[in-house]
N, C-alpha and C positions, 0 to 999 in steps of 0.2 A: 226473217232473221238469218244472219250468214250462218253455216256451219264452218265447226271448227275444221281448218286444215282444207278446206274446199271454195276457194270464193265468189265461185260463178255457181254455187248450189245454194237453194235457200230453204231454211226448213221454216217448220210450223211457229207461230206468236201464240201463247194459249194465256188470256186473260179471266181470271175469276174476279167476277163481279155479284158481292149479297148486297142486295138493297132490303130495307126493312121499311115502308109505308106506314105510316102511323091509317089511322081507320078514319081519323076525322081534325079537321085541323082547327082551331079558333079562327077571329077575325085578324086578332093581336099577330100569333103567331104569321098567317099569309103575311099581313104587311115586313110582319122581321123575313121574309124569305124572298118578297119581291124585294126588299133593298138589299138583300144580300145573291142574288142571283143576277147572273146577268140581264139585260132588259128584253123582251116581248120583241121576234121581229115583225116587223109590222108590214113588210110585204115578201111576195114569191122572191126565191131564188135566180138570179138572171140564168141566161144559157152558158155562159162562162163560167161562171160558180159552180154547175150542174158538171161541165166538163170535168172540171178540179177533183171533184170527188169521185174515192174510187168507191167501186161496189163490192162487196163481201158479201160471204154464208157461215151464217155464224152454225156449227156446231153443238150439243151436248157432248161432255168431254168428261169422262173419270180422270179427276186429274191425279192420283194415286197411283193410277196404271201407267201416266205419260212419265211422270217424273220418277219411277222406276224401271221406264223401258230407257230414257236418255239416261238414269245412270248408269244401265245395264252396256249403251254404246258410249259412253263415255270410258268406261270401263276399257272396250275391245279397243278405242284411238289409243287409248295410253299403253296397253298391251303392245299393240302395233307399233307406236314407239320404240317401246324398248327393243323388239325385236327386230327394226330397222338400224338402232345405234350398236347392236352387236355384228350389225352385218356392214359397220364400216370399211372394214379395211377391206372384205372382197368386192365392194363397191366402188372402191376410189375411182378406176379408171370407168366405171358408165357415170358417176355422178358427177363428175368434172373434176376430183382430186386429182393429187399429184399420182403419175404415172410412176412404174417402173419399167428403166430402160435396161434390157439386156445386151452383151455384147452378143457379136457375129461369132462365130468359129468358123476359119477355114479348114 
């Protein structure tokens, strides 16, 4: 995922997924799941197919701690902000603003 304010850095994707498995399924029930799931592939993957997907390591993740540490730097960009927009005017001339021209004295 891109980070805010950086667009050549990419941070972490953290997906939570519960799955609950029932213990035992009827006959009834399989047939309502095979019409409603997609169909059985019925052979291997070619070598093209195989190139297309990427490979991942999935993690254990407290997501309590991640989405309190991103509000935490969420927190320090907007900080950083503000204290970037107070430092306009002695920034004009590095940030490409308008200059000030003084006269010569001879």
């Amino acid at each position: 995922m891109p980070m805010y304010r950086r667009p050549f850095m990419r941070g972490k994707l953290y997906i939570h997924i519960t799955v609950d498995f029932p213990d035992s399924l009827t006959p009834d029930q399989c047939k309502t799941l095979e019409a409603v799931l997609p169909p059985k592939p019925v052979s291997q993957m070619t070598d093209m197919e195989l190139d297309e997907c990427e490979e991942t390591t999935l993690h254990d993740v407290n997501v309590e701690e991640e989405m309190s540490r991103k509000q935490a730097q969420a927190q320090e960009a907007y900080e950083e902000d503000e204290n970037d927009d107070d430092d306009d005017d002695d920034d004009d001339d590095v940030r490409g603003g308008a200059q000030s021209v003084q006269c010569a004295q001879r």
